[in-house]
N, C-alpha and C positions, 0 to 999 in steps of 0.2 A: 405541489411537488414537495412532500416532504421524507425525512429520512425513513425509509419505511423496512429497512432490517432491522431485524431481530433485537430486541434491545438486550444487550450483552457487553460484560462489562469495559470500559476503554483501559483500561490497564492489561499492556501486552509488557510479557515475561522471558527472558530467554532462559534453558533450560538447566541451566546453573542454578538462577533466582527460581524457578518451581521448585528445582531440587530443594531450594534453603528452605522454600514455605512447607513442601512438605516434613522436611525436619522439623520447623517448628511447631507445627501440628501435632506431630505423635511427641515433640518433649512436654508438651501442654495436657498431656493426658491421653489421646485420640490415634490408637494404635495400628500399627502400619493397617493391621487385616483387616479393622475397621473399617480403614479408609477405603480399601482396596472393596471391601462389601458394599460397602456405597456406590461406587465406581463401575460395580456390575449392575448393582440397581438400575443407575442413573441411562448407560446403556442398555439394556434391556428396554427399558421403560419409554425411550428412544428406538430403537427397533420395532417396538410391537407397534406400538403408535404410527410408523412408517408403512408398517408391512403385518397388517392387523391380521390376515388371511395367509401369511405364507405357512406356516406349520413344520418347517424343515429349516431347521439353521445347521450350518458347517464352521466349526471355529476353528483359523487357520494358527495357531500355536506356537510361537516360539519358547525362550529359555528366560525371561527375564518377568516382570515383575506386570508389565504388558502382557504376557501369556498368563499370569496370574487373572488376570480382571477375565482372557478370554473363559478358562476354566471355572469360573465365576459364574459366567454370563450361561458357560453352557448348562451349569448345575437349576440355575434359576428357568431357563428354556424346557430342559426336560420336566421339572415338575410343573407347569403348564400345560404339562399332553403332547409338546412339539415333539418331533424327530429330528436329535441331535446327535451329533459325532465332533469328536474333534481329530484334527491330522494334527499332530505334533510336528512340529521340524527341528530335528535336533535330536538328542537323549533327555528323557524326561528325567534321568537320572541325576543329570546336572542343574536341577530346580533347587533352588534353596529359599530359605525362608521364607514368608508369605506367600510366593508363589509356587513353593513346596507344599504348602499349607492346602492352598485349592487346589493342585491335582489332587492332592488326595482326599478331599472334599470331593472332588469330583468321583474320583474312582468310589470311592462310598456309598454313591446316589448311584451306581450304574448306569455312569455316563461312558459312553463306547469311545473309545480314547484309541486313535491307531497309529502307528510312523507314519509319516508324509511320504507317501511314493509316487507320486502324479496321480491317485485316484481324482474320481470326478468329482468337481466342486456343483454341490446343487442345493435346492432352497438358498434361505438370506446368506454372503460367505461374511463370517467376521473377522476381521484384520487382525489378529492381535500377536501378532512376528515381532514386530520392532519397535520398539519405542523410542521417547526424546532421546535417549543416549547414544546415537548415534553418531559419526563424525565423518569414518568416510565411507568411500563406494560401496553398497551390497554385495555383497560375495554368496557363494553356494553356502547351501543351498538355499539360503533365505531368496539369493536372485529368481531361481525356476519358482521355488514358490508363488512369488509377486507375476511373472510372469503367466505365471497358470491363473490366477486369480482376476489379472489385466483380459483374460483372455476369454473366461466362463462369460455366459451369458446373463448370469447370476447376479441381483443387489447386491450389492460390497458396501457394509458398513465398517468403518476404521476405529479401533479404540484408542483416546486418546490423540493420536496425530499417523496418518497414511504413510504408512511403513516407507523407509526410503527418504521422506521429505526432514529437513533437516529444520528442527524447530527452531533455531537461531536465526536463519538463513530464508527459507523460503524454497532453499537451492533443491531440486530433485538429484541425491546421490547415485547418481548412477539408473535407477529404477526406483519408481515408484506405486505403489497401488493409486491407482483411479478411483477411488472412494463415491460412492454416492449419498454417503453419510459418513462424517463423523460427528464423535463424541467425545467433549475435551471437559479436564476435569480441573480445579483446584485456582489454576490460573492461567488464561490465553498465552497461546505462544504466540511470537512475535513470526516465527516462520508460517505462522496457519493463514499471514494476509495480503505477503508480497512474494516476489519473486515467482516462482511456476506455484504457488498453493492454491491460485485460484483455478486452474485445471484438475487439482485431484483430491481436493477437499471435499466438494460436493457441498452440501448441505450440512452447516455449522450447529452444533448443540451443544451449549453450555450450563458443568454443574456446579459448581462451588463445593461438593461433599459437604455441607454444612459446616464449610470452615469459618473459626470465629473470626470477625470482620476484623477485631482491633489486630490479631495475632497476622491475617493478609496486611495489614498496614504496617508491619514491622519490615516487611522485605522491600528491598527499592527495586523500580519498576526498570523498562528495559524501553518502552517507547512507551506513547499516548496515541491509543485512537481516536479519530477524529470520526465528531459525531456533531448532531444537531440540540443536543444540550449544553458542549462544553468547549461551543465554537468562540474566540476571542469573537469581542462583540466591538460591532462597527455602530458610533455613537447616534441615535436620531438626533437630527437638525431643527432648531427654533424655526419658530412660523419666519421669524425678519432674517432667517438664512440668505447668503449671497454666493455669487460665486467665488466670489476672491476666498473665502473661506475655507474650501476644496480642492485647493494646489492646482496650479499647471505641471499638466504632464507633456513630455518634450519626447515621442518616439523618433528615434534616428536609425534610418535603414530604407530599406528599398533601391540596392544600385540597380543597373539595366538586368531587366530581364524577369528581376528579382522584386518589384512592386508592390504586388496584392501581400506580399508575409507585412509590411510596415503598413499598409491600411488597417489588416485586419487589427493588427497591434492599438493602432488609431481609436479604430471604432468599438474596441473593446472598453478601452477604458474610458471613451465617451459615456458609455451605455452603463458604465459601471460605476459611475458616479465622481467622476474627476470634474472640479468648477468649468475645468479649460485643457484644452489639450491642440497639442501643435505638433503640425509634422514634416519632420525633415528630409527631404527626399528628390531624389532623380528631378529635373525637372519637368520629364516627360511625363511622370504620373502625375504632378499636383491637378490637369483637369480631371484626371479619373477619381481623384480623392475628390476634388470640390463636387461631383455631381454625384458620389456616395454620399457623401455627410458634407453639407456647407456649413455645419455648425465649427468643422476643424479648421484650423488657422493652417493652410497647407504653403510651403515654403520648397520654389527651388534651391537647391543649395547644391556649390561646385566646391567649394573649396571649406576648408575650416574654419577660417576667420570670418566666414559668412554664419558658420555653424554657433560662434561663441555669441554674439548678437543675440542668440535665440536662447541660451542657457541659460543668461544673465536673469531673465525674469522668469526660469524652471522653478519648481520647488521638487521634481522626482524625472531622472532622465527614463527612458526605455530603449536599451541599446541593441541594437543584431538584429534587429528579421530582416532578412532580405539586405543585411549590409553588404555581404560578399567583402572579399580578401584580397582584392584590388588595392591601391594604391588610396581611392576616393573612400574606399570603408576605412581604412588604414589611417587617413587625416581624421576623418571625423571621431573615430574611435581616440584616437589620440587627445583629439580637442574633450570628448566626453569625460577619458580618465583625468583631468586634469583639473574637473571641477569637484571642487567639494557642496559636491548632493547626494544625497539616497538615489541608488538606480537597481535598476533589472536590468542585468545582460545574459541574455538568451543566444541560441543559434551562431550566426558567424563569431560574434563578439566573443563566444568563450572558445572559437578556437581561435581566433587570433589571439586572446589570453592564452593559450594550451604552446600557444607558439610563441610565446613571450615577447611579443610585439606594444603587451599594454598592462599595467597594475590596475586591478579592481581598488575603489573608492570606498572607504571605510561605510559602513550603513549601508552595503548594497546585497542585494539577493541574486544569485547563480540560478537557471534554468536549465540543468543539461539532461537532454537522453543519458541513457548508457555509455553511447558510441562518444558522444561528448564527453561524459564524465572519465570516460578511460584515457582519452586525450589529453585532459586536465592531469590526471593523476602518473602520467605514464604507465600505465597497462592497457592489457588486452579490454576488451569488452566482457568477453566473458570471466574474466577474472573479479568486475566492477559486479554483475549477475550471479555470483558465486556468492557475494556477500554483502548484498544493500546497504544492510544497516551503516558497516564498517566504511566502503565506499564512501556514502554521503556524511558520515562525521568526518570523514579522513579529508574531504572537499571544504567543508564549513573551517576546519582546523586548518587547512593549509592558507585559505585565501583571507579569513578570518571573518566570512560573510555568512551566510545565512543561502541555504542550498536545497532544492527543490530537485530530488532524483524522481523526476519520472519510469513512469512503466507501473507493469500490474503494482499496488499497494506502493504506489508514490510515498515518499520519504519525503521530510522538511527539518532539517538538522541547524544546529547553529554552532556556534563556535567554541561554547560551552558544555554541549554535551546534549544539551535537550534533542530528544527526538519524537516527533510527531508520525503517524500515518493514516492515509485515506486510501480506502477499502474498496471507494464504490469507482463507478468506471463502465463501460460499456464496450465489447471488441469495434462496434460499427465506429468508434474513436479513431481509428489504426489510419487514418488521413491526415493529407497536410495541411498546416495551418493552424492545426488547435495550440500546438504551442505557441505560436503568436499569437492565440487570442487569450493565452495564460499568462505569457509576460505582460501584457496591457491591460489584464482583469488586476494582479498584482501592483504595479506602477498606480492604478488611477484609487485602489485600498492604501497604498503609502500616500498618495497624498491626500487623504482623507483625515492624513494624521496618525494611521495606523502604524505601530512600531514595524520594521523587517518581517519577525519571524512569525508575528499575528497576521501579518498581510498575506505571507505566503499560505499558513494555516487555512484562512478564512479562502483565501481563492483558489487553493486547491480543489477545496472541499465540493466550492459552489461549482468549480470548473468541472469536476470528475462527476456530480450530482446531476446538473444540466444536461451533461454528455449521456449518461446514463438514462434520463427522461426521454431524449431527443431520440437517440440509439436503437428505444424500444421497436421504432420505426422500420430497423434494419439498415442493409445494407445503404451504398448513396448517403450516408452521411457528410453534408459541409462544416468548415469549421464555424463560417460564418451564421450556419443553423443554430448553433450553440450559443450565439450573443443575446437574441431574445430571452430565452430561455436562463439565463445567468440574473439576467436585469430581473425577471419575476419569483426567482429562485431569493435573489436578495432581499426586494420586498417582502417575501413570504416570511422567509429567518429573522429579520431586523427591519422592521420597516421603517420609511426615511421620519414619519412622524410618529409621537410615542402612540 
């Protein structure tokens, strides 16, 4: 199981910071039309490659700089023998500069150029309406266009980012094309890997236009993709390794009803390389924990002062799965916030946190859904969906922890501003439980010694990579599936000896 996308670059850009890189490009010499000639290359060369036998391309047109590369793309199509047209939408009259430049390059080459009036979209259709500058909802006519384009039966390749999707964001404005290609140019956008972009992206292509590498290092980045080159690295262990070396991990959660979410938490971080791991929980489930794993130290526990007994020799808590908001989550949760240790609180724990019932523990890492995270922040959900990134720094910043936004292109933010994302993932995921076997892959990498935001890093990675393997399987996915598959996933990255 290894990372097996596309190798493409992990520096994701929001579209501010493209904008700067592309200024500094053309002040360094490398002029807008340059860039823009490259850009139709790069597309093109992507297209054909795709769709070696189609011979008909349609390029959907807008007014901006993105309809520039389409009028490009179509210039370079026609003199290959293809049958090309492009629909404008808009007045071509309102084109200015380098994309004033290729319509009339185009017009030159006797490229058939028409107004957009719902003719029929047929052979490959090219995206090229809207680009990164978008902010809010699609309006007419660009909306029926996208719509007409959603609608043909037709390849849809995108230039640059699928019109509608907000390269900041992820967010689909309103409407989006459903891309089965695109082709992103210069520097990845941060929107092309979380939020809805893994529905209308399609199939990812990256060019750099031969920009010079030291002049990309001038502009700062906007997050870090997380990959299997430049995952924090979890240290191998001496042959005379012990357990004591490996922290005890202490999950707390499981009231009535609510059990299997604290095992799985359990057996996660068993399998994930914690020395020891204890759990605290209902009394009625510790024989179902002992005949899962006898390797865990399974504890009834009623009250909290039963609970601190148990913390005194933690080196990393794991709080919420299956804690429930009862009075008995309420005590232990209490007893938990009051120790100074590194924790994970996931699930009920961060909404009794959303309910200010408990302060989170300096060193600790947050797990929240959406639905969680809006809770936390006081807003809707979809407000929290609307803009990821912002979300999970606004969560790290407030609580001053280290926060793990789930969902498509997971987010891992800290307090300081760093932002991390992990791309991979599998829908057959969309089951309960994997988040408790996320907070417990996390929790048993903290006491490995792993600092917070490398811990979250590295178990996202393996969490969403595993799921992804297992997933291929389809539907019936357990969360429990996903444990073995974590444990060979880690050998294979960092194995336990050098």
């Amino acid at each position: 199981m290894v990372d097996t996308k596309p190798q493409i670059p992990d520096a994701l850009y929001d579209a501010a910071q493209v904008r700067d890189l592309d200024a500094r490009l053309i002040s360094a010499g490398t002029s807008g039309m340059e860039l823009m000639q490259r850009a139709a290359h790069a597309t093109w060369r992507a297209v054909r490659r795709r769709w070696p036998d189609a011979g008909v391309l349609t390029v959907v047109a807008g007014r901006g700089n993105n309809a520039g590369d389409g009028y490009l793309v179509a210039v370079l199509a026609l003199k290959a023998g293809w049958q090309v047209q492009v629909l404008a939408v808009g007045d071509t009259e309102a084109l200015t500069g380098d994309a004033a430049s290729a319509h009339a390059e185009g017009v030159s080459v006797g490229v058939a150029i028409e107004r957009w009036s719902g003719q029929p979209l047929t052979g490959v259709v090219l995206d090229a309406l809207l680009g990164t500058g978008l902010s809010g909802d699609v309006r007419q006519p660009y909306l029926e266009a996208i719509e007409a384009m959603n609608a043909c039966n037709a390849p849809v390749a995108a230039v640059d980012i699928p019109s509608g999707l907000s390269a900041d964001t992820g967010r689909i404005l309103g409407i989006a094309v459903r891309a089965d290609l695109t082709v992103t140019f210069i520097g990845l956008k941060l929107g092309l890997f979380t939020g809805d972009a893994a529905d209308v992206v399609g199939a990812l292509v990256f060019d750099d236009l031969q920009a010079d590498p030291a002049i990309v290092a001038q502009t700062s980045v906007s997050a870090i993709r997380l990959n299997s080159f430049n995952l924090p690295h979890l240290s191998p262990r001496p042959r005379i390794a012990h357990k004591g070396q490996y922290g005890r991990v202490l999950v707390i959660g499981g009231d009535h009803g609510f059990g299997g979410a604290a095992l799985l938490s359990a057996e996660s971080a068993l399998r994930s390389g914690a020395g020891m791991v204890t759990l605290a929980t209902r009394a009625e489930h510790v024989p179902a924990a002992l005949s899962r794993f006898p390797e865990v130290m399974s504890a009834g526990i009623t009250s909290a002062n039963q609970l601190r007994a148990l913390i005194e020799p933690a080196s990393v808590l794991v709080v919420g799965p299956g804690l429930g908001k009862a009075s008995w989550g309420r005590s232990l949760l209490s007893a938990a916030a009051s120790a100074e240790l590194p924790q994970v609180w996931d699930a009920d724990a961060l909404n009794l946190l959303a309910d200010g019932l408990a302060v989170l523990p300096p060193d600790s890492v947050i797990t929240p859904h959406p639905g969680e995270a809006a809770r936390l922040l006081g807003i809707k959900t979809s407000d929290v969906q609307a803009d990821r990134p912002a979300a999970a720094r606004a969560l790290a910043k407030k609580f001053s922890a280290v926060c793990v936004l789930k969902g498509s292109g997971s987010l891992i933010a800290d307090a300081d501003g760093r932002l991390s994302l992990c791309d991979h993932g599998h829908p057959a995921m969309a089951t309960g439980g994997l988040g408790d076997v996320l907070a417990g892959l996390i929790g048993a990498l903290m006491a490995q010694h792993m600092k917070p935001f490398d811990a979250a890093c590295l178990g996202v990675w393996l969490h969403a990579c595993a799921g992804e393997h297992v997933g291929k399987s389809g539907r019936g996915l357990a969360a429990s599936d996903v444990i073995p598959a974590i444990r060979l996933l880690l050998e294979e990255q960092q194995p336990c000896l050098h």
